[in-house]
C-alpha positions, 0 to 999 in steps of 0.5 A: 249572295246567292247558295248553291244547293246540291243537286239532290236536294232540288227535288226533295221536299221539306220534310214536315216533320222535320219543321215540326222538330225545329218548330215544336209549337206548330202544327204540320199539316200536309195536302197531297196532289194528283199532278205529277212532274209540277212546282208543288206549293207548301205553306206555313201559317205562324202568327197570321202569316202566310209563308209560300214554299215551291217544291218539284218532285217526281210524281207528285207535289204536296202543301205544308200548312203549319198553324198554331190555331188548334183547327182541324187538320188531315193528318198529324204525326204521332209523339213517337214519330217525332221522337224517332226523328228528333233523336236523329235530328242531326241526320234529318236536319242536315240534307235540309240546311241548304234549303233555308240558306237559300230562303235567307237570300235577299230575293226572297219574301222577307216573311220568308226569310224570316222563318228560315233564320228562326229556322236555321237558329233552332238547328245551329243550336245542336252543336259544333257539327250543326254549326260546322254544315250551316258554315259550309254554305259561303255567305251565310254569315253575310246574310245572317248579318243583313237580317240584322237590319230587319224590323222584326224582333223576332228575326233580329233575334234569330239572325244574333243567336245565329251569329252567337251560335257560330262565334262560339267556335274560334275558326268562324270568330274571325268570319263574323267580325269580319262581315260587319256583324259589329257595325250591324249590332251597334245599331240594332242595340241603338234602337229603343224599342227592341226586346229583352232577347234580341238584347241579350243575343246581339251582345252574346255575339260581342261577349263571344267576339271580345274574346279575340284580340282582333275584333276586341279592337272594333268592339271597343270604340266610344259608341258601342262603350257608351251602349255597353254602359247603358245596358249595365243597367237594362231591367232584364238580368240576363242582359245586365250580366251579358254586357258585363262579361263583353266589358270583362273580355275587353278588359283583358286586353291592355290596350283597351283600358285607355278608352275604355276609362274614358268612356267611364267604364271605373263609376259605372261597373263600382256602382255594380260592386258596391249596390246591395240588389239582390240576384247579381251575383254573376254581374258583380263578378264580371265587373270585379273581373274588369277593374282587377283588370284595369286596376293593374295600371297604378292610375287606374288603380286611384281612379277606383279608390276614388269610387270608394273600391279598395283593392284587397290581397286574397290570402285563402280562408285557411290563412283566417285559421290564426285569427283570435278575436279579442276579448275586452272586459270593456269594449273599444274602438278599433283604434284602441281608444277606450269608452269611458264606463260613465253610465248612471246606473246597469243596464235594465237589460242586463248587459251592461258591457256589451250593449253599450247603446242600451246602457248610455245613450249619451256616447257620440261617435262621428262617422269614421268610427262608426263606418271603422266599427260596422266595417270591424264587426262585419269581418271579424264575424266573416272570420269567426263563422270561416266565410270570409273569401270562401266564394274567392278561393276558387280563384286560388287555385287557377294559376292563370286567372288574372284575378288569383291574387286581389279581390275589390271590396267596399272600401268600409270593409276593405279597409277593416279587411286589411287591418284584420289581416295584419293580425294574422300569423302569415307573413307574405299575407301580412306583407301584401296587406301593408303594401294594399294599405300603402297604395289605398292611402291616397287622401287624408279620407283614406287615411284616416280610414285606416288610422281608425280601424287600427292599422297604425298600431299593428304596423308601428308592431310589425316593425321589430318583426323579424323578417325583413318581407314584411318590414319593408311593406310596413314601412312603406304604408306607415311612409304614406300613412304620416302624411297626415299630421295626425297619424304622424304623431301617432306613429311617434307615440307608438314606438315607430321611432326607436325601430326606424332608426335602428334600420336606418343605422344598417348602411346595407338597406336600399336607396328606397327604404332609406328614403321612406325612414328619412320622410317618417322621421322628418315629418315626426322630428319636423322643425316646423311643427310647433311654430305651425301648431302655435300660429296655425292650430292655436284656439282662438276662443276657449280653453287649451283642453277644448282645443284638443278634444276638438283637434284630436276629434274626440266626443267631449267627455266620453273618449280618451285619447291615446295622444292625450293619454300621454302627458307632455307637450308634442316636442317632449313626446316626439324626442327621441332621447337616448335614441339619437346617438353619435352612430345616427347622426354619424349616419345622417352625415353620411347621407349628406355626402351621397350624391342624392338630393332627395335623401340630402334634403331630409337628412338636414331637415332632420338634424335641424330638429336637434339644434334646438338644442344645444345638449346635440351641439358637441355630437355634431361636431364630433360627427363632423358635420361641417364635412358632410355640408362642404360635400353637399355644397360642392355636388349640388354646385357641380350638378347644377352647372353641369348643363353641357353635358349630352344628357342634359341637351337631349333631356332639358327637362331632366336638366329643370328637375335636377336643379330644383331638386339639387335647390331644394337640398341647398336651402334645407342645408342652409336652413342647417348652417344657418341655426348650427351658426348660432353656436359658437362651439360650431363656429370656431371649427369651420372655415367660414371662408370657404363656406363663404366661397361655395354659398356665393357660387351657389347664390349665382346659380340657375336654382329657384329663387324660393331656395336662395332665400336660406343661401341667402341668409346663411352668407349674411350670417357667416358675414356678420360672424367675420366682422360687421360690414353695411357696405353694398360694395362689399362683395357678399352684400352685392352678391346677395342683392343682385342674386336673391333680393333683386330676382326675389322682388320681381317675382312678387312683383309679377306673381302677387294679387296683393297691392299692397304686396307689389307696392311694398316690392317695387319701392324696395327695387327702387330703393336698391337702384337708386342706391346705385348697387353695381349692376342692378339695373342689368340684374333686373333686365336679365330677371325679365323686370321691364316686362313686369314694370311695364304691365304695373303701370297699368295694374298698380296704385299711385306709389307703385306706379310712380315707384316703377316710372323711376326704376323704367326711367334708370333702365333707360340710361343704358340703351340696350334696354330701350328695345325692350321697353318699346316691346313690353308696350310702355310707348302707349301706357305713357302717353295715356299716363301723359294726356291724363295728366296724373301726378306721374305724368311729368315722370313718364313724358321724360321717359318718352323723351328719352325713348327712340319713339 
């Protein structure tokens, strides 16, 4: 740890100005002696401490006293002297720097060396040449970072400014990360009791080092985070800001994010951005720098929605130039819902359309559309006055900023934000809001958000625009936006319905965009809503209107609806008339034939909305929809057998995704055949052999037993289409026992929490074996039901327990089951049912007999 010094600086002495340039609050004093050729001694007084220098020098030595008392001293340089030298610091100070290296070494008093790292901070300060001749010493560095340990604050603080200072140049980064600067630091910012600048120097050491890649790596780790974390929130501002620009230089890098989430970095720096203190401007900025940062992988991206951030297109404050406030003769929600002019009597203020609080203090906003109000008003002001994004233009003009492109804002006025972008006149900012409002809309919270600030009629409008940028974003949001029930019905009432399927009939448009039309429509035409909203959403006490003004969260008496303005039941307002044509369904056919289950599933989910009623009968059939189902039926059965393929041996996974979506296409299909089955017209066009054919090799396949429901069903249909037959032994019967009732019933049996439910179940089962239905008991061993059985007998009721007795008991008479039966643990179970002497306990000691026990 040693420093060589220069051989001609061992005789010269300190030059007491020089201290005093370093040190301006001291005080030099210089005694002169009349020896010669001696060690001379020189001292420093500061704070009460006595600091020793040794000196040798030709003809003389000389005491330095340096004290801040005020006391009298022989001799004191003039201002101009000091001046003279400290224009010329830079030459006076380097032929000292070797000296105060040397006072850093170990052997000395740590006084001492404690001085010379204040020292050795105050002249690094002078720039990259100061820095460049204190790095020429090797070991500075290694002992800089020593002093870390030391229990001065004073000297902690000098040693990180030190390192701050030499870590602000890239050729010196690598040196002190490498010296164990970061370890020493994680534990000086460990301690409780160190001060304010010894903070915010130790992490202006990290901000500096984070700015490699290489000691990013040693920075980032779950300890040195969680400190991070806790100094967000330190009462110096200073620090406050130093620990957010560290978290800003590790965000940069990608590799960083994972732990970095981990440790919790998303709450703490959301909290920055959405608290309202005042002077923390710089923090703000750094913590928004970090989540733009983070906010570029898509789960992060919800993981900041989450903390109430929404992610917001910054389009220049030029771009706000088209925007034009609306001006009502009577005010309105952003929504669009009108206030009802109720009020008794003008306003005694005398505005009675604008102060509409002042004038009837009856109106009763929930929460949503007062946060959709305050949200609307805040930005349309920002608009008017040209404030808004002003502080982020400079970001515009940085090409290779990470940040150019969004900005994060409060979710209230990043919500209103985006809808107020979709009014302007630009379409690539038009285009980049609905694409933020479709990646915002990951809750019913954020959803309805939009739905109240208005974003749904100003998107269901962009969809006539004519530039085919903005309608795909547009359709995007409005495909999530309609997850939500409500604005589902909304998105019909406004027009949506007409322009989508005009885009759906163009058969150019991607495998995208056709799957996002085809989930708008079905949720609009879903052949499930009515029966839904009449056995789900139904009142139960009061009046239909009531109902409604609860349903559609409208204060009694003082809003009106949109929805409610528009007469006529949900049906009569979702049919789409004349729209559907032979050329959309002609289309929706089509897609019945491409090899996509996803689309397959929603195009059927679809045409059963319009066999309700029977006026679309003879468009199906001129359609040929009996087609487009025989394809469906014959590339689902093929993908789903396909299972030897190389593909699916190295991915098996990829061989359960594909069933259950190729079984998910089957039962909406079925769902289809079944209601087209209804009409005669229908019947008498297809073969109902070969539908027959297909529906029983499908029932045999590896698809969930949930979607064999509707196979089901459709082949007892086609069944009774050809003449009546109640025979099991009749080949679509047994198929459809052994295939869908017998694995239907095990899974309730195994699955249900019900009693009730498993007793229904297992005396359905053993109803079917008992019949003598070919091949059920092996259809029940093959489900995995003597597993099943067993554990019933000791979770189920007298009569499922005696039900499942008789069914283990018909299993047993084939010996290949008797292995099984031992290995699900039943020996045990019937000797306990046996020695109890329950009304079963006959049944089970003749199971016993019968086992290998």
């Amino acid at each position: 740890m040693a420093v060589s010094i220069p051989t001609q600086l061992k005789f010269k002495p300190p030059n007491p100005l020089l201290l005093q340039i370093f040190h301006p609050h001291l005080t030099v004093v210089t005694v002169r002696t009349q020896k010669s050729n001696i060690c001379g001694d020189y001292y420093v007084y500061n704070n009460n401490h006595k600091f020793n220098f040794r000196a040798r020098y030709g003809d003389s030595s000389f005491r330095v006293k340096v004290s801040d008392d005020g006391g009298s001293v022989p001799h004191q340089p003039s201002s101009s002297e000091v001046d003279a030298l400290r224009s010329n610091s830079s030459a006076v100070g380097d032929s000292y720097v070797a000296l105060f290296i040397r006072m850093l070494g170990l052997d000395n008093n740590p006084l001492d060396r404690e001085l010379a790292i204040v020292t050795v901070w105050k002249y690094s300060l002078g720039g990259k040449s100061c820095v460049d001749n204190i790095m020429q010493f090797g070991g500075v560095v290694n002992l800089t970072v020593n002093l870390l340990k030391s229990d001065s604050d004073s000297a902690c603080e000098a040693a990180s400014g030190v390192l701050r200072m030499i870590s602000s140049f890239d050729e010196y980064r690598l040196s002190v990360a490498e010296s164990g600067a970061i370890e020493e630091i994680t534990g000086l910012l460990r301690r409780s009791s160190i001060s304010s600048n010894v903070k915010e120097q130790s992490l202006g050491t990290l901000w500096n080092l984070s700015a490699d890649e290489n000691p990013q790596r040693k920075i980032c780790n779950q300890e040195l985070l969680l400190l991070l974390i806790k100094y967000l929130e330190d009462e110096d501002v200073k620090v406050k800001e130093t620990a957010a620009a560290v978290l800003g230089n590790l965000a940069l890098a990608h590799s960083t994010h994972k732990i970095m989430v981990e440790a919790g970095i998303i709450p703490a720096l959301a909290k920055l951005l959405t608290s309202n203190e005042e002077g923390q401007k710089v923090i703000r900025k750094e913590a928004r720098r970090a989540l733009l940062e983070i906010a570029k992988d898509d789960y992060y991206k919800i993981l900041l929605l989450e903390e109430g951030l929404v992610l917001v297109p910054l389009i220049g404050s030029a771009a706000y130039k088209s925007f034009k406030p609306a001006l009502y003769s009577w005010p309105s929600l952003p929504d669009g819902s009108k206030l009802e002019q109720n009020a008794k009597g003008p306003s005694r203020y005398g505005a009675s359309e604008l102060l509409i609080g002042l004038n009837d203090q009856d109106q009763n906003l929930d929460e949503a559309k007062m946060n959709a109000i305050v949200g609307r008003t805040q930005q349309q002001f920002l608009a008017r006055i040209g404030a808004i994004e002003t502080e982020d233009d400079d970001q515009l003009n940085q090409p290779q900023s990470s940040c150019q492109r969004f900005t994060l804002l409060p979710w209230i006025d990043g919500v209103a934000r985006l809808v107020l972008i979709l009014g302007l006149d630009d379409d690539s900012a038009i285009a980049r809001a609905a694409d933020s409002i479709a990646d915002s809309s990951i809750n019913e919270h954020m959803r309805v958000s939009f739905k109240e600030a208005g974003a749904i009629k100003h998107l269901c409008q962009l969809l006539h625009h004519p530039n085919e940028t903005v309608r795909l974003p547009v359709i995007r949001a409005l495909e999530r936006l309609t997850l939500s029930n409500n604005i589902c019905q909304m998105v019909g009432e406004e027009g949506a319905v007409s322009p989508l399927i005009d885009s759906l009939k163009n058969s150019d448009i991607s495998a995208s965009s056709t799957e996002m039309i085809l989930n708008i429509l079905s949720r609009i035409w879903d052949p499930n809503k009515e029966m839904k909203l009449k056995f789900y959403d139904a009142p139960v006490n009061g009046s239909r209107a009531e109902w409604n003004r609860k349903r559609n969260s409208r204060s009694p008496g003082h809003l009106k609806d949109i929805a409610e303005s528009k007469s006529g039941s949900s049906t009569q307002t979702m049919d789409a008339g004349g729209l559907v044509d032979s050329a959309f369904l002609s289309r929706l056919v089509d897609i019945l034939k491409t090899p996509s289950p996803s689309l397959q599933k929603k195009a059927a989910s679809i045409l059963e909305y319009f066999t309700i009623n029977d006026m679309y009968v003879e468009k199906f059939i001129s359609v040929d929809i009996a087609a487009g189902l025989d394809v469906l039926f014959n590339q689902n059965y093929l993908s789903v057998v396909d299972v030897d393929s190389a593909i699916d041996v190295e991915r098996p996974e990829f061989v359960v995704l594909k069933v259950e979506e190729a079984g998910r296409a089957i039962s909406a299909a079925c769902r289809l055949l079944t209601r087209l089955l209804d009409f005669g017209q229908f019947c008498s066009v297809i073969d109902i052999q070969q539908f027959t054919l297909l529906l029983r090799k499908i029932l045999k396949s590896e698809i969930n037993v949930h979607d064999k429901d509707w196979v089901a069903a459709s082949l007892v249909k086609l069944g009774s289409i050809s003449g009546p037959n109640l025979d099991l032994e009749n080949p679509v019967t047994m198929d459809v026992t052994l295939y869908e009732t017998i694995p239907r019933l095990i899974e309730k049996i195994k699955t249900s929490f019900s009693q009730e439910v498993q007793e229904a179940a297992v005396l359905e089962l053993n109803r079917i074996i008992s019949e003598g239905v070919v091949d059920s008991t092996r259809a029940v061993a093959a489900e995995g039901g003597i597993f099943t059985l067993v554990k019933l007998l000791e979770t189920g009721n007298e009569r499922a327990i005696e039900a499942g007795l008789m069914i283990l008991y018909n299993l047993s008479m084939d010996t290949e089951n008797h292995a099984a039966i031992i290995a699900a643990g039943a020996v045990p179970i019937l000797r306990r049912i046996v020695l109890s002497q329950k009304p079963q306990w006959t049944q089970a000691l003749r199971l016993l007999r019968v086992l290998p026990t």
